[in-house]
C-alpha positions as CSV (number, residue, x, y, z in Angstrom):
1,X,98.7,-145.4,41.7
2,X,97.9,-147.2,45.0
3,X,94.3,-147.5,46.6
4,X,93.3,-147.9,49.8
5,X,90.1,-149.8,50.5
6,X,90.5,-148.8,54.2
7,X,87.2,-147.6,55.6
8,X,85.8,-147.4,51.4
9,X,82.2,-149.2,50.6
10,X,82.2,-152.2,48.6
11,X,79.3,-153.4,46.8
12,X,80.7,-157.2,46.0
13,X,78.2,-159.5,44.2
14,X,78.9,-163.0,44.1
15,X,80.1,-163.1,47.8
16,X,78.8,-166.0,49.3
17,X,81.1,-168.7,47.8
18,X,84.2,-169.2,45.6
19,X,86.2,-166.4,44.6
20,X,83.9,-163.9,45.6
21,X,84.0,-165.0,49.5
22,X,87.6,-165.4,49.5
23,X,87.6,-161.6,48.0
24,X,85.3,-160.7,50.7
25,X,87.8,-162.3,53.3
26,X,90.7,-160.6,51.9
27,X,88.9,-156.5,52.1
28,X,87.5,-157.3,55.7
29,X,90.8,-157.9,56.8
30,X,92.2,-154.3,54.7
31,X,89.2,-152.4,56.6
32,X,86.5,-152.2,53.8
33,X,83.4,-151.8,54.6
34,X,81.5,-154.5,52.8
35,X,77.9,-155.1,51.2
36,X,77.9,-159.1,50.5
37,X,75.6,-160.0,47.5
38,X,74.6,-163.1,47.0
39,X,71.3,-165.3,46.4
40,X,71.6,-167.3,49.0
41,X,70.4,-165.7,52.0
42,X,72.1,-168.7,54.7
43,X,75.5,-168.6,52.7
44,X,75.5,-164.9,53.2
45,X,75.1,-165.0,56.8
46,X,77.6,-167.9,57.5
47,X,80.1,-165.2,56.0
48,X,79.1,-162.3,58.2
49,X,79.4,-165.0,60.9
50,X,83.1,-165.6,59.9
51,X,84.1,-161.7,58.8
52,X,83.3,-161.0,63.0
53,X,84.7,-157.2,63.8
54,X,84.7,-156.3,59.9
55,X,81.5,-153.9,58.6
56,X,80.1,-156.1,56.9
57,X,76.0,-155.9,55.7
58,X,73.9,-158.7,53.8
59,X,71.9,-158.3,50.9
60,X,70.1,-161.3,49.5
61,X,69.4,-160.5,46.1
62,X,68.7,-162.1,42.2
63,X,71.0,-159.7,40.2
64,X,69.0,-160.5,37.0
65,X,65.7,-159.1,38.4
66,X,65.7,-155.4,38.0
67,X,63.4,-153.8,40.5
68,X,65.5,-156.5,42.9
69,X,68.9,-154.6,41.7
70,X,67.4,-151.2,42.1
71,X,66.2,-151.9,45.9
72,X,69.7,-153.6,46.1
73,X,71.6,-150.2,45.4
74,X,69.4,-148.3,47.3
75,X,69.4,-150.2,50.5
76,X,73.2,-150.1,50.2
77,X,73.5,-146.2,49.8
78,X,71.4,-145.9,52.7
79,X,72.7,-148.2,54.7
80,X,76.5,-147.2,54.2
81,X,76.1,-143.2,53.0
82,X,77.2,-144.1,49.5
83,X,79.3,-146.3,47.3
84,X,83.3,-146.1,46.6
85,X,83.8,-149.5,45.0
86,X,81.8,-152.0,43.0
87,X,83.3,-155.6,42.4
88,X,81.2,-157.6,39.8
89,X,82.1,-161.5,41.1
90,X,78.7,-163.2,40.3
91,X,79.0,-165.4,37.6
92,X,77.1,-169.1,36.3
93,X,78.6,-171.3,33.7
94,X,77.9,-174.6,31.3
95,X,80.2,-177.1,30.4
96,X,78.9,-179.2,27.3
97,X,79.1,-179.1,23.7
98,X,76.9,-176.2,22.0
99,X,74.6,-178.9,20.4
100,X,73.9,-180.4,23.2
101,X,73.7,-177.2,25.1
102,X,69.5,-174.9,25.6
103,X,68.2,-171.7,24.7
104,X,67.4,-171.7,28.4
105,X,71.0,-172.2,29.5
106,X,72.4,-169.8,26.9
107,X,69.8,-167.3,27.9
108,X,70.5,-167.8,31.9
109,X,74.2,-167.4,31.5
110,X,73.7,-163.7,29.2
111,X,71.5,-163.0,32.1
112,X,73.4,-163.9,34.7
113,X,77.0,-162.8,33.6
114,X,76.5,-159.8,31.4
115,X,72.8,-158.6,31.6
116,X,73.1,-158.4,35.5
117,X,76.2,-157.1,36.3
118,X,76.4,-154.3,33.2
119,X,72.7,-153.0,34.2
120,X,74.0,-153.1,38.5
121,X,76.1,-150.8,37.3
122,X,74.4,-148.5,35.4
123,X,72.9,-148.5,38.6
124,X,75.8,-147.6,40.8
125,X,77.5,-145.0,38.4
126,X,76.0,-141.7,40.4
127,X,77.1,-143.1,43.1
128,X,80.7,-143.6,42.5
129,X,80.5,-140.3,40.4
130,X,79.9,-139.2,43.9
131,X,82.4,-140.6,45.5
132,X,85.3,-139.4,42.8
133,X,84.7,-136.0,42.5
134,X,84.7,-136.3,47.0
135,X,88.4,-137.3,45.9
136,X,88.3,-141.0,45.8
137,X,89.2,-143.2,42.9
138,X,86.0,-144.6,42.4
139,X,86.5,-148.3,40.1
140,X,84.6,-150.7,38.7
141,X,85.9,-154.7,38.6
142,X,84.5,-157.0,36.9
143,X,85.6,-160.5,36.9
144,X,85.4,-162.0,33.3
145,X,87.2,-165.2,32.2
146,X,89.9,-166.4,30.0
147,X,86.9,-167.2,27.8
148,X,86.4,-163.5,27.7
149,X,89.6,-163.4,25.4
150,X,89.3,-167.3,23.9
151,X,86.6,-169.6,22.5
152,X,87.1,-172.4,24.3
153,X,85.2,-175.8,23.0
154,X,82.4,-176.9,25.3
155,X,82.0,-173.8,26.4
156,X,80.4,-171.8,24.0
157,X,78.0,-170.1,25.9
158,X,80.2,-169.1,28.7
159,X,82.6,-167.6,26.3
160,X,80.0,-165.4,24.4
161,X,78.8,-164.0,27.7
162,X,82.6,-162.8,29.0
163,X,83.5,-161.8,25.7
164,X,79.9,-159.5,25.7
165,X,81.6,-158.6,29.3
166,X,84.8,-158.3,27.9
167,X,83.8,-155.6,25.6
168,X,81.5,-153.9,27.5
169,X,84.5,-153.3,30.1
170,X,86.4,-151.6,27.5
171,X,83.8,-149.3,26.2
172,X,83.5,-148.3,29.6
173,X,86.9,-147.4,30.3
174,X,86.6,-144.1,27.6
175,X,82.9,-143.4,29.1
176,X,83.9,-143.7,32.3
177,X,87.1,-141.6,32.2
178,X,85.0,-138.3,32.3
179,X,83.5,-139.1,35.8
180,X,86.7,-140.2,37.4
181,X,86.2,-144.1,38.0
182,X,88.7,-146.7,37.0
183,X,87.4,-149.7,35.1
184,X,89.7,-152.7,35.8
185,X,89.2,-156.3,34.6
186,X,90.9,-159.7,35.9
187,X,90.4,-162.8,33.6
188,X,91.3,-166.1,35.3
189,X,91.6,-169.5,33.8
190,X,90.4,-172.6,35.0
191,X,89.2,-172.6,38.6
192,X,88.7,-175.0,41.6
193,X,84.9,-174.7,42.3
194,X,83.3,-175.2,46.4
195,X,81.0,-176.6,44.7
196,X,81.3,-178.2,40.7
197,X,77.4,-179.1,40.6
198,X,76.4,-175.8,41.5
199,X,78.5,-173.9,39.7
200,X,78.3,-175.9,36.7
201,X,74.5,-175.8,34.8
202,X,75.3,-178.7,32.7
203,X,78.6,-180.7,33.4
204,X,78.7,-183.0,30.0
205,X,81.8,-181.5,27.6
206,X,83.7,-183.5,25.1
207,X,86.8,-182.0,25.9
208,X,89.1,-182.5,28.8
209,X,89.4,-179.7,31.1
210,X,91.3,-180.8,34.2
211,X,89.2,-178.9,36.8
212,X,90.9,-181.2,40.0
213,X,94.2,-179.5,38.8
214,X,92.5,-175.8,38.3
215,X,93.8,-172.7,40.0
216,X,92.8,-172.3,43.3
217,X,90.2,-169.5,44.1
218,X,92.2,-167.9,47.1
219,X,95.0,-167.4,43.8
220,X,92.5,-165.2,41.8
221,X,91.2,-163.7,44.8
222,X,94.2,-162.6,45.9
223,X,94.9,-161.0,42.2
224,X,91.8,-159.5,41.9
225,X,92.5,-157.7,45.3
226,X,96.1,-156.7,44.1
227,X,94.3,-155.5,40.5
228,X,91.8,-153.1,42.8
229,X,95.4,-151.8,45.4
230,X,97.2,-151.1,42.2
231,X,95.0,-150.0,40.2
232,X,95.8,-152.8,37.4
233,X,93.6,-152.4,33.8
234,X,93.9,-156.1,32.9
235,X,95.1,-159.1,34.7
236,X,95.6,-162.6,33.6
237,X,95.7,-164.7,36.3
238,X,97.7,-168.1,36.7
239,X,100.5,-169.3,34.3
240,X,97.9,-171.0,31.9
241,X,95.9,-168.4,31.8
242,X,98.4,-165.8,31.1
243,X,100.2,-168.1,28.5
244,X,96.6,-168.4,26.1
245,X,95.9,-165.1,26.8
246,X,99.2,-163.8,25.5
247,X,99.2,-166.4,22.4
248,X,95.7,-165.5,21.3
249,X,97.2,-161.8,20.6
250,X,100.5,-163.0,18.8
251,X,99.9,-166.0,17.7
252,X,96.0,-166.6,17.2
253,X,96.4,-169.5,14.1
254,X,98.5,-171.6,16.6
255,X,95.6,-171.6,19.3
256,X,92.9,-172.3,17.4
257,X,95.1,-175.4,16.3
258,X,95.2,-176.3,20.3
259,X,92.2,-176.0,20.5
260,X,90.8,-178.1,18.1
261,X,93.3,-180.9,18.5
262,X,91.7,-181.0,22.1
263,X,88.6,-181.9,21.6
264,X,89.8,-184.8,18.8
265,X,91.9,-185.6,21.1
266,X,89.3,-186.3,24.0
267,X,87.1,-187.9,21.4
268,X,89.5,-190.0,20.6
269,X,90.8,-190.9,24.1
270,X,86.4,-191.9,25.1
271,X,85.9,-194.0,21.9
272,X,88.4,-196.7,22.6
């Protein structure tokens, strides 16, 4: 199946930087008609400034505040007629070992990448109910993580949030059958932030992750936007990615193995 997002609402959270704004860039140019989400009200409007002649809206919004989210999908159905496509792109993470780590930061990153985006779209389910049974096929995209499908060391947090998101993507593909929308999931590896400091809470792991030599985010954009065209259940993106992904199913014993020897490894590598 092929979908056109030409002249289709999109709700996309996470808009205003990374791989969200490079998604955004990528559906202006196909004709969708876009609602940007994002906390930051300035970054948001520097991206309507550069989408010029798309329809593109701004909605300054904290996803994890829930009469914020409610006024969010209201204010988007009202402002656009209804609601053909949700893209769930906001996401936070941690980088440091679990010990080290809060219950502050491991309770801001559940809110953040699960809470948020799996009660959003509890929100927007009517509405893209609406939408498919006008014809349409309705989806709902979330963007999880390798870590979704693989513990990886000094991120624990992260990990236990995408693999929360992970599952609650795949419950919703039976539930979600019945009203006509597609659930679809893309699960990158490593990527090159904007901005490390502010997408990273804490920035303190004991194992190497190479993040200068991380995917680009115009590489998972551009599969997340060929996931939504082709209608793709689950996408690995990147070679790394796809390789760890793909062992974890056959060969699970010998990942864990990489894994650890990772971290020893680092450890090893900072005490001399």
């Amino acid at each position: 199946m092929r979908r056109d997002v030409r002249g289709r609402i999109v709700l996309l959270t996470g808009a205003s930087r990374g791989i969200g704004r490079r998604v955004a860039q990528r559906l202006a140019k196909r004709g969708a008609r876009l609602a940007l989400v994002s906390r930051s009200r300035n970054d948001l409007e520097s991206l309507r400034d550069e989408l010029a002649g798309a329809e593109a809206e701004i909605f300054p919004c904290d996803l994890t505040d829930a009469d914020a989210r409610a006024k969010l999908v209201a204010d988007v159905v009202a402002r656009f007629g209804g609601l053909d496509l949700l893209l769930n792109c906001a996401g936070v993470c941690s980088f440091c070992e679990f010990a080290d780590s809060t219950d502050a930061i491991n309770r801001q990153i559940l809110e953040i990448n699960f809470f948020a985006p799996v009660e959003l779209t509890r929100l927007c389910v009517p509405h893209l109910t609406r939408s498919s049974d006008a014809g349409y096929p309705a989806a709902v995209l979330n963007l999880a993580s390798l870590c979704g499908r693989c513990g990886i060391p000094s991120l624990a947090e992260h990990c236990a949030s995408k693999h929360a998101f992970v599952g609650m993507t795949e419950a919703w593909r039976g539930e979600f059958a019945r009203f006509g929308i597609d659930v679809l999931l893309v699960l990158p590896g490593l990527v090159r932030s904007d901005d490390l400091n502010r997408h990273l809470l804490k920035n303190e792991g004991k194992v190497y992750l190479d993040f200068e030599g991380a995917q680009p985010s115009d590489e998972v954009a551009d599969a997340l936007v060929r996931s939504l065209e082709r209608n793709t259940r689950e996408r690995a993106v990147g070679f790394v990615s796809w390789w760890v992904w793909f062992g974890k199913r056959m060969f699970p014993r010998a990942v864990r193995w990489f894994m650890k020897r990772k971290v020893f490894k680092f450890q090893r590598r900072m005490a001399r």
